[in-house]
N, C-alpha and C positions, 0 to 999 in steps of 0.2 A: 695389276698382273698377279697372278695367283703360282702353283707349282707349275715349275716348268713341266715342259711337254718332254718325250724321249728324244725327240731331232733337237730341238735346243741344247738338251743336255749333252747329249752326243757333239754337237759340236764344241762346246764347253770344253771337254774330255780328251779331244780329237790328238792332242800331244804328249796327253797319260802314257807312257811304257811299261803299264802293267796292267794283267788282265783284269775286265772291269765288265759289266753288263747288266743290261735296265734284269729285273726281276719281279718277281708276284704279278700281280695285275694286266700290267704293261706289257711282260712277258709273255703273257698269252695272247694279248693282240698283236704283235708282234709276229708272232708264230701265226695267226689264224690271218695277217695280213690289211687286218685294216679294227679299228674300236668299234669294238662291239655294247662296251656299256661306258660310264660315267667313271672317273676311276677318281677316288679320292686324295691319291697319293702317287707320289715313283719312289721309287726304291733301284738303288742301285748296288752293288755289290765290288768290293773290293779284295784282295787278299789281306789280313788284317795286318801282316807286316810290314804292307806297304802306304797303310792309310794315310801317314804324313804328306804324302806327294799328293794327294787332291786339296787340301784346304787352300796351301797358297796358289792353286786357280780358280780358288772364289773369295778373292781379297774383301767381296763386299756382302759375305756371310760369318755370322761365330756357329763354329758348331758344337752341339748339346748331347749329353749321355743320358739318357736314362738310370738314375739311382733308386729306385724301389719306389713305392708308396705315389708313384704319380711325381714325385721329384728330381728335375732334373740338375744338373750340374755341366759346366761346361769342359769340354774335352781334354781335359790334361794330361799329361802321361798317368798318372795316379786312374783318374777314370776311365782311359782309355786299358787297362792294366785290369779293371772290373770284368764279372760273368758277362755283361750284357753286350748282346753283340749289335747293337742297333746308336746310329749317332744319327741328330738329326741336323739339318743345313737352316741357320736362323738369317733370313732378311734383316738387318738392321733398320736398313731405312724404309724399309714398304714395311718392316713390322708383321711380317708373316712367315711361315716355313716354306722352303722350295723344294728339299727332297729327304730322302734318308738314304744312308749308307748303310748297308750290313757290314760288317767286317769278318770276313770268311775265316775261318780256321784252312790252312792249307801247310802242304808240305815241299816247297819248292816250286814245280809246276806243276803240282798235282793237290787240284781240290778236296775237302774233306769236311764229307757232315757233320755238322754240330750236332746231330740229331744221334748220330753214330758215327761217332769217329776212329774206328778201327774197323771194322768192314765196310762202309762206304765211302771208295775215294775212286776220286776218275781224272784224270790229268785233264787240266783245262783247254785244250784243244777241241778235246771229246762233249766240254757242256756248252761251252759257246759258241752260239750260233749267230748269224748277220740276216739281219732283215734286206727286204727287196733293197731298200737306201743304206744298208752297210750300218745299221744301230746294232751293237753286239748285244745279246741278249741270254739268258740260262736256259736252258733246253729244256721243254714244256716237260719234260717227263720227271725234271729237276724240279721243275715249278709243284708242277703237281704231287711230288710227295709230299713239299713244305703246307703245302693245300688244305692237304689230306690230315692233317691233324687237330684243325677246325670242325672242319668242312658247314662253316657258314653258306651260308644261301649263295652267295656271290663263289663259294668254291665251286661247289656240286653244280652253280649256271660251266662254270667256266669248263669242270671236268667234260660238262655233258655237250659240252658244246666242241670239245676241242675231242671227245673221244673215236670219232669215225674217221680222223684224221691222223690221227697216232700208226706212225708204222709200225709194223712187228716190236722189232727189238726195242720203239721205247716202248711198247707195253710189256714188254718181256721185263726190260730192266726195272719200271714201275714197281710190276707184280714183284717182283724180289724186294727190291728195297722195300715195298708195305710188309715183305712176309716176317723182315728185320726190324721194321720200327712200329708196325700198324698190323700185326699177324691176321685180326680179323675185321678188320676193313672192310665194308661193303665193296666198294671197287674194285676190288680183286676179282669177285665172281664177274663184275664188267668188263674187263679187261681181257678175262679168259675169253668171254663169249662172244667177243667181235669175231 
């Protein structure tokens, strides 16, 4: 058994009391309703003051920080207290990774970019969204700015592929947050031209 899938993980999750949803990759299938490519990873998202409350629902994971250089350290208040906002979930016994957590910067119930944390905040009602089966997910136009800082092959498939399906207002709020984090951005003249 390799990473869980989003429906696995969601059921997992399903007694969490805080908000939480698959993100990146996932997020865009999600959104466009069914996988469209091979996804190497999930990623899920949490609020980062609340990260305690997911580990002991996966009694048969340790989870791991990221500390610079390619080395990891495992999650302690001390590492959890670090810049890095990414933990990841270690199988013991199958000896492999199952997912990654972000730990969101937020301010109550209201989300907040790490990218831009003082003009970019949106209360979490407004970015999560439930797929056909109820998997809460980050609102592709959320997804897409995180994207948008790469923009590896696998972004720009995913932009291009989710962009005739964007309503207005997420490309509206898109084009804003790129004009904040990404001012010149190719997708910005994409976005105007739909």
């Amino acid at each position: 058994m390799g990473r869980l899938a989003p429906d696995r993980l969601a059921e997992r999750l399903r007694d969490l009391q805080i908000p939480w949803y698959v993100a990146a990759g996932w997020a865009v299938d999600l959104f466009r309703g069914r996988q469209t490519r091979a996804h190497e990873d999930l990623e899920v998202a949490v609020p980062a003051a609340h990260f305690a409350l997911l580990p002991p629902l996966f009694p048969e994971l340790d989870f791991w920080v990221p500390a610079g250089g390619g080395v990891l350290v495992p999650a302690t208040a001390d590492a959890l207290a670090g810049d890095c906002c990414q933990t990841w979930a270690w199988d013991r016994l199958a000896g492999r990774w199952r997912f990654d957590v972000f730990r969101e910067p937020h301010d109550g119930d209201v989300w907040v970019c790490r990218r831009d944390e003082q003009r970019i905040r949106r209360p979490y009602r407004e970015i999560i969204r439930r797929s056909d089966d109820g998997i809460p997910y980050l609102g592709i136009e959320v997804v897409l700015l995180f994207k948008a800082k790469h923009t590896r092959d696998k972004d720009e498939a995913d932009f291009t592929g989710v962009l005739p399906l964007l309503s207005r207002a997420e490309r509206g709020w898109l084009d804003a947050a790129l004009g904040l984090t990404h001012p010149d951005h190719p997708w910005r003249a994409r976005l105007r031209s739909c």
